[in-house]
C-alpha positions in Angstrom: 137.6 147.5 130.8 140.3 146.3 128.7 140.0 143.0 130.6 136.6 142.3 130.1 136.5 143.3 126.6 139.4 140.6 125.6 137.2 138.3 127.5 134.1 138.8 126.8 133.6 140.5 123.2 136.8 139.0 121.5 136.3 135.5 123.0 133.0 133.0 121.9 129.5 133.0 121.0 126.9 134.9 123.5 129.9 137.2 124.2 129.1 141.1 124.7 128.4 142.9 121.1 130.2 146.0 122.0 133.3 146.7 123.9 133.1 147.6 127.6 133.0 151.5 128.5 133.7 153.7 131.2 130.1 153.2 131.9 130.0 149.5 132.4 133.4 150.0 134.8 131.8 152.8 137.0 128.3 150.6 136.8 130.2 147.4 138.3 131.9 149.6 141.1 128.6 150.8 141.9 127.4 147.2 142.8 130.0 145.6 144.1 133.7 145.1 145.5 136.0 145.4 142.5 139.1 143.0 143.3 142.0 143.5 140.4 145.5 141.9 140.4 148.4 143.0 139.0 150.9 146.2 139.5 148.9 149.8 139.2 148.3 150.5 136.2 148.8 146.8 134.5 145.9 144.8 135.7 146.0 140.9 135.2 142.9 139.8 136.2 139.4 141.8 137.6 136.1 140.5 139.2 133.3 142.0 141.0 131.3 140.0 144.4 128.2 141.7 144.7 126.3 141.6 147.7 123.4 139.6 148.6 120.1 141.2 147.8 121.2 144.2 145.9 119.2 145.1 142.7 120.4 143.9 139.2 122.4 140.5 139.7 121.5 138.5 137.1 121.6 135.1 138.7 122.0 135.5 142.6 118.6 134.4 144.7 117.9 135.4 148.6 120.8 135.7 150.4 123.5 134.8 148.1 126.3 137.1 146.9 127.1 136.8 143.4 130.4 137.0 141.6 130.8 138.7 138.5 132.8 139.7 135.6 135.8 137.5 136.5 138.7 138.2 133.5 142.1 137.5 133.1 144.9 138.6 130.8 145.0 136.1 128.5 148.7 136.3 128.8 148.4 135.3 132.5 145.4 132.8 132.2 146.9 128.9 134.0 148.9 130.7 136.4 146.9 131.1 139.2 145.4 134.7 138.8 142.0 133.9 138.3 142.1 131.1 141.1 143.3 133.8 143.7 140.6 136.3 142.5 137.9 133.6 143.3 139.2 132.3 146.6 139.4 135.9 147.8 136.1 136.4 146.8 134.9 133.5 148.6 137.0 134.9 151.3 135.4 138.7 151.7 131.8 136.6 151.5 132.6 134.3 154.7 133.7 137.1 156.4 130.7 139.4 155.8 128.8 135.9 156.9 127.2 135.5 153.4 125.1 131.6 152.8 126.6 131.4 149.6 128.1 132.8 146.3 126.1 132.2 142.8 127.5 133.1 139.4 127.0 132.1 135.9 129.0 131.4 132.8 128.6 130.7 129.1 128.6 127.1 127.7 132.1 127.6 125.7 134.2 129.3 129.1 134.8 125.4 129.9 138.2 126.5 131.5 136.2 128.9 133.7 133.8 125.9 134.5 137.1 123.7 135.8 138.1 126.1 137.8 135.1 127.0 139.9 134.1 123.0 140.0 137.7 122.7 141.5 136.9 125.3 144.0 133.7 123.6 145.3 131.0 125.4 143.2 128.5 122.9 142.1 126.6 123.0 138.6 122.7 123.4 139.0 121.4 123.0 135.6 117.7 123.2 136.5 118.6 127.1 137.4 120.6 127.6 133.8 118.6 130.6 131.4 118.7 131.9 128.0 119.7 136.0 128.6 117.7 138.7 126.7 120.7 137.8 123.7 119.2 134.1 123.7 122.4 133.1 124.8 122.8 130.4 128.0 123.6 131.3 131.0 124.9 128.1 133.1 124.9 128.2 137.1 127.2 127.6 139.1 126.9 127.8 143.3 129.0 127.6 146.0 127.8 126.7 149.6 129.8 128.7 151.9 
C-alpha cells in the first residue's frame, strides 16, 4: 500500500485522490497474482498480472492478461526492480499460455513508458481513454 501510494497519489496529475487502504491491497489479491520484491517486510517494488477474462480490468480485451499496479520504491527506481517485476510477469503469462499482456499508464509516467517499450510492449493509441477522473489512460500491449 505504501508502494502504490508514493506512486500513485504523491506523484502527477490523474494520480489516485486518496491513499491506498487495506481494501485496495486485499481487492488487488483478489484479482490477481501479487509479485513483490524486496526482503519481508521491506518491499521494493509490487505489481499485480490479472488473468485474462476476469471481471474489473480496466483495459485488458478477450484473452489478454493485464498487468497492474506496477510500483517501485523510489529509492530503488533505475536499478532494475521494476524491469524484473515485468519480465516475470511476462513470464507467469507465457507459462499459463496467455496471447498477450495489456496495461495502461498515465501520460506523465514517461519512465514507465521506456521501460515497457524496451520490453516489446507496443503503444496503441487508438485504444487510449479518459477514466471516470477524466484523466488518460494510454495503452500499452505486449504480444506474447
Amino acid at each position: 500500500m505504501r508502494l502504490w501510494t508514493e506512486a500513485y497519489f504523491h506523484e502527477g496529475e490523474g494520480g489516485r485522490a486518496t491513499p491506498y487502504e487495506q481494501r485496495d491491497f486485499e481487492k488487488a489479491m483478489a484479482a490477481g497474482t501479487m509479485l513483490v520484491a524486496g526482503p519481508p517486510g521491506a518491499a521494493l517494488g509490487v505489481v499485480v498480472l490479472v488473468a485474462p477474462k476476469t471481471s474489473g480490468m480496466a483495459v485488458a480485451r478477450g484473452e489478454e492478461a493485464e498487468l497492474c499496479l506496477l510500483a517501485v520504491s523510489s529509492l530503488e527506481r533505475r536499478k532494475g526492480t521494476g524491469r524484473a517485476l515485468v519480465e516475470r510477469c511476462t513470464d507467469l503469462a507465457r507459462e499459463r499460455d496467455w496471447p498477450a499482456i495489456a496495461l495502461w499508464s498515465r501520460p506523465y509516467q514517461a519512465a514507465a513508458h521506456r521501460l515497457y517499450e524496451s520490453l516489446g510492449y507496443r503503444r496503441l493509441p487508438g485504444r487510449d481513454e479518459t477514466d471516470a477522473t477524466g484523466f488518460a489512460r494510454l495503452v500499452f500491449r505486449l504480444e506474447l
